[in-house]
C-alpha positions in Angstrom: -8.1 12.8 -57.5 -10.8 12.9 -59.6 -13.3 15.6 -60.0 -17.2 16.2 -60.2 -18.9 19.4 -61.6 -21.9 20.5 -59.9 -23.9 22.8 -61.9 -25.7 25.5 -59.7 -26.8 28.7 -59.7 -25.8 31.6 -57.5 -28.6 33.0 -55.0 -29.3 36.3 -54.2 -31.4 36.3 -51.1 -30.8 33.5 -48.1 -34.0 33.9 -46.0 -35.9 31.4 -44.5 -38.7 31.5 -47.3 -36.3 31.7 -50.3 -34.5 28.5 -48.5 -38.0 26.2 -48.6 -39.1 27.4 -51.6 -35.6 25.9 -53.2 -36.3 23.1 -51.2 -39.9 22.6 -52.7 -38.4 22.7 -56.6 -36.0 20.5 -55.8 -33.1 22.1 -55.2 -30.4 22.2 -52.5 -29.1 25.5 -50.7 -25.5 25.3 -50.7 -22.3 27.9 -49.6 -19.2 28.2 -50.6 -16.4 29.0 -48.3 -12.7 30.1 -48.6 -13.0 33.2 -50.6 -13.1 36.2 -50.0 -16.4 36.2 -48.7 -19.1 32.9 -48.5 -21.0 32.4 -51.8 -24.5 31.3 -51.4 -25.9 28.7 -54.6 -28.2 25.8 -55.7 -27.9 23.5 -57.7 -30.5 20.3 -58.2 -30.5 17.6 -55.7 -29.9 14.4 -58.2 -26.6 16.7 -59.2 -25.1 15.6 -56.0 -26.1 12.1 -56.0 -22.3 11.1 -57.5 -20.8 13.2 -54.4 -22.6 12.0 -51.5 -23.6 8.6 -52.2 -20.6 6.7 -52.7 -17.8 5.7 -50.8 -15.0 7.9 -52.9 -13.2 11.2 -52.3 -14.2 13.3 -55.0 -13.0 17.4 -55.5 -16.1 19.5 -56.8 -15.7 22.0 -59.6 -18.5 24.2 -58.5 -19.9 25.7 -62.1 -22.6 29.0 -61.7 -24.6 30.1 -64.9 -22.9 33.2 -64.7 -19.5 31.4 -65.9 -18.0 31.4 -62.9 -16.3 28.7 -61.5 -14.8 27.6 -58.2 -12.9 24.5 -57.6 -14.4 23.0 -54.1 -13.9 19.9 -51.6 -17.3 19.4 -49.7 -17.2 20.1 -45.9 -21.0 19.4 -44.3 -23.5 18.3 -45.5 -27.4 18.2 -43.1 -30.3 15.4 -44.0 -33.5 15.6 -43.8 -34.1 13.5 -40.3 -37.4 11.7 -41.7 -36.8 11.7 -45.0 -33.6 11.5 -46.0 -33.0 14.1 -48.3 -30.5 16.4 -48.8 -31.0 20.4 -46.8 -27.5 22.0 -46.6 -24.5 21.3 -48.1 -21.5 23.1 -47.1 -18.6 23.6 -49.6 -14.9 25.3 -48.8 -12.7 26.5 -51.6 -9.6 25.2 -52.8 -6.4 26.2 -54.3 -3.6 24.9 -56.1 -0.6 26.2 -54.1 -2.5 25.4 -50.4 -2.5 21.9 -48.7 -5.8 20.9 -47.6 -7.3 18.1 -45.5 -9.3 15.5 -46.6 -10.7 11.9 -45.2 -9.4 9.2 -47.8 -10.9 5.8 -48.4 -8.7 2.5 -47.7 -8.5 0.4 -50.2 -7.2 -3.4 -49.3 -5.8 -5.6 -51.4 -4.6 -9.6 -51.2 -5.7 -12.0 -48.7 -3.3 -12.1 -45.7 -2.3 -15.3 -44.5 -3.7 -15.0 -41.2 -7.0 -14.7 -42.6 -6.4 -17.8 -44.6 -6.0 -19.4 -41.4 -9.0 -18.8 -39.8 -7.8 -15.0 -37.9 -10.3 -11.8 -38.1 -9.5 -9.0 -39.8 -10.0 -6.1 -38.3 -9.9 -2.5 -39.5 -10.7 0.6 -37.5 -10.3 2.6 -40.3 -12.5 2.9 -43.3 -10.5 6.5 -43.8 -7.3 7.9 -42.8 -7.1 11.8 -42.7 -4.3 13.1 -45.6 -3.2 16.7 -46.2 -1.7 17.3 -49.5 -2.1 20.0 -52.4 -5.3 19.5 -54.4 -3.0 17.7 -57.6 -1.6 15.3 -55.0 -4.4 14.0 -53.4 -5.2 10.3 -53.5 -8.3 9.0 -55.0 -7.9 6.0 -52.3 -5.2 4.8 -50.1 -4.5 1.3 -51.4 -3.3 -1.2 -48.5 -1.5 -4.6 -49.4 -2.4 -7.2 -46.6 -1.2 -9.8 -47.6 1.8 -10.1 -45.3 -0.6 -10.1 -42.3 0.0 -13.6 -39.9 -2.5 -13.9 -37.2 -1.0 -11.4 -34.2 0.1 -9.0 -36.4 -0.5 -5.1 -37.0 0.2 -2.9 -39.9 0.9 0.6 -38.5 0.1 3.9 -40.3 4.1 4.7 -40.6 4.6 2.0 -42.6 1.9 4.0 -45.4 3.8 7.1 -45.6 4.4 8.6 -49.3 5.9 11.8 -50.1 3.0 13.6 -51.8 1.0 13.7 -48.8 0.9 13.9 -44.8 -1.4 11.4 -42.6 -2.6 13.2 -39.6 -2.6 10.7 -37.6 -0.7 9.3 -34.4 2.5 7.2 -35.6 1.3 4.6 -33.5 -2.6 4.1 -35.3 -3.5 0.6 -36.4 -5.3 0.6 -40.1 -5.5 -3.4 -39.6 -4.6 -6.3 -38.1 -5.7 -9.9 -37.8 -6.7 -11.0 -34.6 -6.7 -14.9 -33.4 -10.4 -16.4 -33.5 -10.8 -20.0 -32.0 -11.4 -21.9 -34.9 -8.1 -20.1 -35.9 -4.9 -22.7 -36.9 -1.2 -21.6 -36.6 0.3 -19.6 -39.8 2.1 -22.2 -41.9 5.7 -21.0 -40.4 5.0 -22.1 -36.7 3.0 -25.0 -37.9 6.3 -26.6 -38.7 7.9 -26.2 -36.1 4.3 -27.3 -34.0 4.3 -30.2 -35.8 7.9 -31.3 -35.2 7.4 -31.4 -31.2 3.7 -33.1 -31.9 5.9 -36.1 -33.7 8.5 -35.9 -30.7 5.6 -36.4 -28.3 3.8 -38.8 -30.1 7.4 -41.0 -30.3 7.2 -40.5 -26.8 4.2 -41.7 -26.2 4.8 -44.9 -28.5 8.1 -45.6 -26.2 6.2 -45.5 -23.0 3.9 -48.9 -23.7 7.1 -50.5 -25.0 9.2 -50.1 -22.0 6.0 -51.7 -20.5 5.7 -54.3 -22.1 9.6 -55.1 -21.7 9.3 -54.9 -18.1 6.6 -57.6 -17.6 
């Protein structure tokens, strides 16, 4: 997974006046959980801008002017109700040789043929929850549906890997493609459709025939 650095520096008192007045230059109180105890930092708002606003799973090496560093996912994060901006973000420690959890992006890929065919795709799942070690986690979960017909689901089972665990019920839909009404029949059954339309339209053409013979 790839990884951003946040430069920051560490902050010595936490009140309420020291909190706005990083706030008013710009800056972002943040804390670091994990360790041994929390470590309270800034760092500049546009330093987060990679982090937040994007759609990608990112680690965070957390970099302090005083050399230390910290490697970090990000846990919470508060906006500003009005305005937007960032107030709190909440960071929690990582290491190498502990699993963690993180939410994943889904990635799809292909066109399935029951989209082709006029189905909806639907996904209830822009993320799926993993839990891996830090060096194993996925920068996106990619998703090949392709093999989709109209009707059908793909089930989170069939996504499993070995380098990480979904937390998840076995039985969650990522996506499936549901019938719409301007839908027509995957191309299998439409062969098979189209053999009993021919047998009923011969039908049909016997009917007036017999008719005819009859008068």
């Amino acid at each position: 997974m790839k990884s951003i650095t946040i430069n920051g520096s560490q902050r010595e008192s936490v009140g309420k006046t020291s909190t706005k007045a990083l706030r008013n230059a710009g800056q972002v109180p943040c804390v670091l959980y994990g360790g041994d105890k929390p470590l309270h930092f800034s760092a500049p708002e546009l330093a987060f801008s990679k982090l937040v606003y994007t759609a990608n799973a990112h680690t965070v090496v957390i970099a302090l002017d005083n050399g230390e560093e910290y490697n970090a996912i990000m846990q919470d994060i508060q906006f500003h109700p009005v305005t937007d901006r960032i107030l709190h973000i909440d960071f929690y420690q990582i290491f190498e040789d502990k699993p963690i959890t993180m939410d994943i992006p889904v990635q799809l890929t292909g066109t399935s043929i029951g989209v082709r065919n006029g189905g909806n795709l639907r996904r209830p799942f822009r993320k799926l929850r993993v839990k891996a070690i830090p060096s194993k986690l996925p920068d996106f979960i990619e998703v090949d549906i392709t093999p989709l017909k109209i009707g059908t689901k793909l089930y989170i089972t069939e996504l499993e890997n070995e380098d990480y665990k979904f937390l998840h019920p076995d039985n969650t839909v990522v996506c499936q493609v549901r019938r719409s009404r301007l839908a027509i029949v995957d191309e299998e059954e439409g062969d098979e459709e189209e053999g009993e339309e021919t047998t009923e339209a011969g039908a049909a053409d016997a009917a007036p025939a017999a008719e005819t013979a009859q008068e």
